[in-house]
C-alpha positions as a Markdown table, in Angstrom:
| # | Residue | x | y | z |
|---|---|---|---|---|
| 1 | Unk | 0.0 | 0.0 | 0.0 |
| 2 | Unk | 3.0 | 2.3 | 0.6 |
| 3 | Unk | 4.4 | 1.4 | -2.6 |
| 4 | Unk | 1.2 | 2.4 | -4.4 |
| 5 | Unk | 1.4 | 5.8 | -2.6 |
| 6 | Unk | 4.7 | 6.5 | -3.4 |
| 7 | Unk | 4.6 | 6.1 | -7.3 |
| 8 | Unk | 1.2 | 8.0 | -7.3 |
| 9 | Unk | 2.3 | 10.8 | -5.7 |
| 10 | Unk | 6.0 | 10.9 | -7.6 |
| 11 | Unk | 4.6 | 10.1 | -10.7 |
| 12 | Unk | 2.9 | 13.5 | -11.8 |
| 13 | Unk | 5.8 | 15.4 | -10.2 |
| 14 | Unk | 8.3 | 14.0 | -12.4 |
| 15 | Unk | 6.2 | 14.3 | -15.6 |
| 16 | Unk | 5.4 | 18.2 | -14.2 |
| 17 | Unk | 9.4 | 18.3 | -14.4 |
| 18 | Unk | 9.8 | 17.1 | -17.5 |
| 19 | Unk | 7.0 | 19.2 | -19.2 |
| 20 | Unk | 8.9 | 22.0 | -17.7 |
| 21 | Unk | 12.5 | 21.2 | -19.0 |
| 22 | Unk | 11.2 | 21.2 | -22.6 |
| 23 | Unk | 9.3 | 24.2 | -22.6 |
| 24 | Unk | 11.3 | 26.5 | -20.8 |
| 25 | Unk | 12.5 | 29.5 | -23.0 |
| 26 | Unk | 16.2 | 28.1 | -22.6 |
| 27 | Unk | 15.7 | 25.1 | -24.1 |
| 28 | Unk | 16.5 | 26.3 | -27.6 |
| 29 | Unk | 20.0 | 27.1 | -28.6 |
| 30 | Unk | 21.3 | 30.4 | -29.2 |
| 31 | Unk | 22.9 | 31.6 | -32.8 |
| 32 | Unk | 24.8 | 34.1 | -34.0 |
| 33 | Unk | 21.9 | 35.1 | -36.1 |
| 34 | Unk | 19.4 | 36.6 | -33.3 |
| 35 | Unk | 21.9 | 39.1 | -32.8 |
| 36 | Unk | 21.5 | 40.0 | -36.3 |
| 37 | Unk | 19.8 | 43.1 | -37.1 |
| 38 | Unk | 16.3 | 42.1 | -36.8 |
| 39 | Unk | 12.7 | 43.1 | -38.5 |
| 40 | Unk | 9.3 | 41.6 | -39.4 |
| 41 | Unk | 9.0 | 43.8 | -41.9 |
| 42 | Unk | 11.6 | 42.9 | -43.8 |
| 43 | Unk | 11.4 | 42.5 | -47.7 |
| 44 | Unk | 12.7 | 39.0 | -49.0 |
| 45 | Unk | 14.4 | 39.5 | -51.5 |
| 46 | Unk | 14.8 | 36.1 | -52.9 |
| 47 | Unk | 12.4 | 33.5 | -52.8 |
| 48 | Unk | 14.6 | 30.0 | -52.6 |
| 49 | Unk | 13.4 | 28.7 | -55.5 |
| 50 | Unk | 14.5 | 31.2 | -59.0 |
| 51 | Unk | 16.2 | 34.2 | -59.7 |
| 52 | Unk | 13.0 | 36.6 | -60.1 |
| 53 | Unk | 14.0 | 39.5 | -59.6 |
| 54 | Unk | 17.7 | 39.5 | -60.1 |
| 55 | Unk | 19.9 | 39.3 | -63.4 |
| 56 | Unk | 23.0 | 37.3 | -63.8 |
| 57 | Unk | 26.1 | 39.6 | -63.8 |
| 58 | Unk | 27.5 | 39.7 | -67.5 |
| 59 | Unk | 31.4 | 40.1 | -65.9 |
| 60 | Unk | 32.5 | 38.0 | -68.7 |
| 61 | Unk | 34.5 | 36.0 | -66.1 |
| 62 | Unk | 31.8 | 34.4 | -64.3 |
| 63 | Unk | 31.2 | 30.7 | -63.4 |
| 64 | Unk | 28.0 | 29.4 | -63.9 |
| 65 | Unk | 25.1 | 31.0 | -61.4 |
| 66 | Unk | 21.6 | 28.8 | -60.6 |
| 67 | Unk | 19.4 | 28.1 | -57.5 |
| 68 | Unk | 20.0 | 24.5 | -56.1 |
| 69 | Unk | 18.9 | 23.7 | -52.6 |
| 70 | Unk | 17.0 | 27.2 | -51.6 |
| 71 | Unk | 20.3 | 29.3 | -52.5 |
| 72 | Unk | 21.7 | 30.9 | -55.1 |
| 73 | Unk | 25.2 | 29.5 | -56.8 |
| 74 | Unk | 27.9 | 31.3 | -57.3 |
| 75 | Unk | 29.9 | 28.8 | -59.0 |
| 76 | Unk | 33.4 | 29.5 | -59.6 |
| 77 | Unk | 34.8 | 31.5 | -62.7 |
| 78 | Unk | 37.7 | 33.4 | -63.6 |
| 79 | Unk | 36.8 | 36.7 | -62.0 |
| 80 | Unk | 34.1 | 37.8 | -60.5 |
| 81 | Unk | 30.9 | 35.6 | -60.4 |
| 82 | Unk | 27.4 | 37.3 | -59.1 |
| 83 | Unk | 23.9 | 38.4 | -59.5 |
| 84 | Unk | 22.3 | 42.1 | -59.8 |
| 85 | Unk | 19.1 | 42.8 | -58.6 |
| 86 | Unk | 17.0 | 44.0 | -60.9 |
| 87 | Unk | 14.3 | 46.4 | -59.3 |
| 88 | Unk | 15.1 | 50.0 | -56.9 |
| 89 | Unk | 16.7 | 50.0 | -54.0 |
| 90 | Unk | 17.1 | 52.8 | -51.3 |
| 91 | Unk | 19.9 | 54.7 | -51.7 |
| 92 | Unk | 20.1 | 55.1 | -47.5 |
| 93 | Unk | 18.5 | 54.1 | -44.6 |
| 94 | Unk | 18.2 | 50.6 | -45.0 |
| 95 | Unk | 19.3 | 47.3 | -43.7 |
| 96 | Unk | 20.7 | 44.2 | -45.5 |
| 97 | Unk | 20.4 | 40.5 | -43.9 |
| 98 | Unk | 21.2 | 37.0 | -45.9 |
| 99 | Unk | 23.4 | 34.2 | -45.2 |
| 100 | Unk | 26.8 | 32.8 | -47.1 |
| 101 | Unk | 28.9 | 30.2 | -47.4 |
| 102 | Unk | 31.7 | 29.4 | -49.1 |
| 103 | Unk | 32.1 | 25.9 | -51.1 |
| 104 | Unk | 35.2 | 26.1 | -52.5 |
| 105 | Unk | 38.0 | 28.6 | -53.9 |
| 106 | Unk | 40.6 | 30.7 | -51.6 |
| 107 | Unk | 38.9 | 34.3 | -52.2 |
| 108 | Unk | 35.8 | 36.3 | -51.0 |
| 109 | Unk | 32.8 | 34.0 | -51.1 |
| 110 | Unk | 30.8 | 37.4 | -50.9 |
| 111 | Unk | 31.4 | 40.7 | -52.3 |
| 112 | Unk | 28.1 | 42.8 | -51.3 |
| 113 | Unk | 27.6 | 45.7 | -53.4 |
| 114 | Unk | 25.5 | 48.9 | -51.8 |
| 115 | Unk | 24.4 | 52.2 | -52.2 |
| 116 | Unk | 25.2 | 54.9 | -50.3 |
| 117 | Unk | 23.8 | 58.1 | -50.6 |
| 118 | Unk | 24.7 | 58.6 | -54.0 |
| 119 | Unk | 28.1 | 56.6 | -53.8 |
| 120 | Unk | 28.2 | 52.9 | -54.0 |
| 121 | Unk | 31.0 | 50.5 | -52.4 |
| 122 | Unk | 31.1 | 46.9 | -51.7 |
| 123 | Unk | 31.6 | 45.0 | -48.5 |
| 124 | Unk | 34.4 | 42.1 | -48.8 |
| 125 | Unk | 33.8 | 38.8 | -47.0 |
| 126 | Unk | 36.6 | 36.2 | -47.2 |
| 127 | Unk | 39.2 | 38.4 | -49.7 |
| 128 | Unk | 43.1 | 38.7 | -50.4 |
| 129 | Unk | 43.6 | 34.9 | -49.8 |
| 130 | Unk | 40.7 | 34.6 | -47.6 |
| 131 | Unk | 40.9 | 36.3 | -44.6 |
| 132 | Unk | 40.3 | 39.8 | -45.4 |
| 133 | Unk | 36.8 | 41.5 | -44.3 |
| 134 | Unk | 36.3 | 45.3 | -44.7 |
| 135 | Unk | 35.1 | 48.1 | -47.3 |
| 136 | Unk | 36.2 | 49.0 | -50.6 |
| 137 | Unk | 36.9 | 51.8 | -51.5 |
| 138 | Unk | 37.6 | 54.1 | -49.0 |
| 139 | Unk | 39.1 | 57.4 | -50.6 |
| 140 | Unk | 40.6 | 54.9 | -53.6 |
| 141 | Unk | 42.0 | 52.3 | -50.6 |
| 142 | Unk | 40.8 | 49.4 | -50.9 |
| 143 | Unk | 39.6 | 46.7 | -48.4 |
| 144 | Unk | 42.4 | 45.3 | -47.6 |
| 145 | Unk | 44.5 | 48.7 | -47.1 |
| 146 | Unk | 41.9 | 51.3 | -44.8 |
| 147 | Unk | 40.4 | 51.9 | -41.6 |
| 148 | Unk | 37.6 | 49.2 | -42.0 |
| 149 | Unk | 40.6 | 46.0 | -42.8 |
| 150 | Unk | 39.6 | 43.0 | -40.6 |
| 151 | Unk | 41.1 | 39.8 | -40.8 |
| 152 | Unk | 39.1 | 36.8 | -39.8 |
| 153 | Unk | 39.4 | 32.7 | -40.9 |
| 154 | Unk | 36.2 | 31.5 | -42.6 |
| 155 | Unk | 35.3 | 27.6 | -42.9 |
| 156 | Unk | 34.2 | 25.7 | -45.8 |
| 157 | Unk | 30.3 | 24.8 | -46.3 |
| 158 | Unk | 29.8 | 26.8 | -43.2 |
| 159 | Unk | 26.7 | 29.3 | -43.3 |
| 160 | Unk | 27.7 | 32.7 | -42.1 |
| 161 | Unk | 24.7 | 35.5 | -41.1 |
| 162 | Unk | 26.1 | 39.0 | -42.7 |
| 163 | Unk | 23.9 | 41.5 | -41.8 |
| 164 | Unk | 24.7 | 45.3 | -43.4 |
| 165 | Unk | 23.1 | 48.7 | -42.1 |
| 166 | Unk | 23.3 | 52.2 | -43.9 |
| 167 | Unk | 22.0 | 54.7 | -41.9 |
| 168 | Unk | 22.6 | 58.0 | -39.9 |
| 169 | Unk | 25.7 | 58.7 | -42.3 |
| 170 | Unk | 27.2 | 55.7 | -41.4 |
| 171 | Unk | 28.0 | 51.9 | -42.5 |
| 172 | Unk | 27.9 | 48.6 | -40.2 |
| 173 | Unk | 28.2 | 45.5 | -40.9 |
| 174 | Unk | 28.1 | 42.4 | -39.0 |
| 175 | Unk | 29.3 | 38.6 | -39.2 |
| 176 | Unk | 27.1 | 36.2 | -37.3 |
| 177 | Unk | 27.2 | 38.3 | -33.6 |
| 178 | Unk | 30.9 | 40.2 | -34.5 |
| 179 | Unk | 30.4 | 43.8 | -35.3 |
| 180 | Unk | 33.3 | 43.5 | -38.0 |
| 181 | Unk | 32.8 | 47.1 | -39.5 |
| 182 | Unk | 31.4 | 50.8 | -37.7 |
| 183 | Unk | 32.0 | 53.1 | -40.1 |
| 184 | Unk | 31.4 | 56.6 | -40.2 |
| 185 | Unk | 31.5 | 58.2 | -43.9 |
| 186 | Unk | 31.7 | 61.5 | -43.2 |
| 187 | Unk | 34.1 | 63.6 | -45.8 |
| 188 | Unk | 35.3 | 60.0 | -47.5 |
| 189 | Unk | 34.5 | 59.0 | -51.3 |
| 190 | Unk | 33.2 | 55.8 | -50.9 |
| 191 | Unk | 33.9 | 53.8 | -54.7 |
| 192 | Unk | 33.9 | 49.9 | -55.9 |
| 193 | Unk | 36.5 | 48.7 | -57.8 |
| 194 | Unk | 36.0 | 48.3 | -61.6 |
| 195 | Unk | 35.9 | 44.6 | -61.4 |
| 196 | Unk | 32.1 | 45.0 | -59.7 |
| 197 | Unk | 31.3 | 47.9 | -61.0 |
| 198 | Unk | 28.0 | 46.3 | -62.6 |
| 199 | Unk | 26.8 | 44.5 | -59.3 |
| 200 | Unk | 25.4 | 48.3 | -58.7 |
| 201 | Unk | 22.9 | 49.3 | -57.3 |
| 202 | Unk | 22.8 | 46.4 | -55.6 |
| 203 | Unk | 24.4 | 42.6 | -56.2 |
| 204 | Unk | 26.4 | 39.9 | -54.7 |
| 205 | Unk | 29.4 | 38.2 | -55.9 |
| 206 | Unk | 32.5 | 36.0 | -55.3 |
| 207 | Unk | 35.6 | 36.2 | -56.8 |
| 208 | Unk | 37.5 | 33.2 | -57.9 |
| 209 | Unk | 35.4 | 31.1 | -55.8 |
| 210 | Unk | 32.3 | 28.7 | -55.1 |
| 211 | Unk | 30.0 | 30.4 | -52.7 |
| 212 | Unk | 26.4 | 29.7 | -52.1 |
| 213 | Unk | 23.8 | 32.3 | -51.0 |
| 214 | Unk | 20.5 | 32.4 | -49.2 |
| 215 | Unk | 17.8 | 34.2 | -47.5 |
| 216 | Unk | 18.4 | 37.8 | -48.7 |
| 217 | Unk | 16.1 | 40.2 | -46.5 |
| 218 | Unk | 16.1 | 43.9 | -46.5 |
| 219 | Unk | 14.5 | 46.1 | -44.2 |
| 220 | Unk | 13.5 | 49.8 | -45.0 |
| 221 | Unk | 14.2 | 52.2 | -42.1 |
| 222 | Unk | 12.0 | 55.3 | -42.4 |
């Protein structure tokens, strides 16, 4: 009889716990994309599944480009490799979210190209060998040789969240939770090298390398 009691009173207590554990708010994992700049009104720019919307970049160098597995493929070419999109785009005031990887090659695995207020540049992820993360141009300097020149390793077939803001006359960018570039423009001539000069207004590219891109967002700020 005191055996009976026992398991009917512990019972329910240890299912109570265990309906607890898994629906506590902590049960989920954390990832570098929460920190991410964040909104729910947010335009997708890409819908997983074609390239409406966006043009293939006529570099002349560039590997072949198609959507496989909800991304867009960068495949590898001789130069530059990368999509344009098609449609406008602010020219401030805005914020850019979408996720890369790189597949293969030693070079960026994405080269985002921006406006800003009136002057474009491009943010380098993964360049100069394959470590070099920053803005080019700054007054002619490129990203490897101003103020914004990060170094950082970068794994194969390993998504990264890159998350870009334009706003209040500066530029920040972010990779996964790392604030990797706080720019403010002020009296510098922001330029893109000639090599991506046709990803403006607004495109994505690699150079010399296999990347793979997904989930492009961006977020209109007033």
């Amino acid at each position: 009889m005191l055996r009976g009691i026992t398991i009917r009173t512990v019972l329910p207590c240890m299912i109570m716990v265990l309906i607890l554990n898994n629906c506590g708010p902590g049960s989920a994992p954390s990832s570098g994309k929460d920190q991410m700049f964040q909104s729910d009104d947010s335009t997708i720019m890409f819908n997983g599944r074609t390239l409406d919307g966006w043009e293939i970049t006529n570099f002349g160098t560039q590997g072949p480009v198609y959507v496989s597995g909800g991304a867009i493929i960068l495949g590898m070419g001789d130069g530059c490799t990368g999509v344009t999109w098609k449609g406008d785009f602010p020219l401030s005031d805005y914020e850019i979210t979408l996720e890369a990887k790189k597949i293969d090659g030693n070079d960026f695995f994405c080269g985002i190209t921006f406006p800003v207020s009136g002057m474009s540049c491009t943010l380098i992820t993964g360049g100069w060998g394959g470590t070099v993360v920053g803005i080019s141009c700054i007054n002619g300097k490129d990203a490897s040789e101003n103020e914004t020149t990060r170094l950082m390793s970068f794994q194969k077939d390993r998504w990264y969240n890159i998350g870009l803001k334009v706003a209040d006359g500066k530029i920040e960018a972010r990779i996964d939770s790392a604030v990797v570039a706080d720019f403010t423009i002020g009296e510098k001539r922001l330029s893109v090298r000639p090599e991506v000069e046709l990803s403006k207004p607004f495109g994505v590219a690699s150079w010399r390398t296999t990347a793979a891109i997904r989930n492009i967002r961006v977020h209109i700020l007033r």
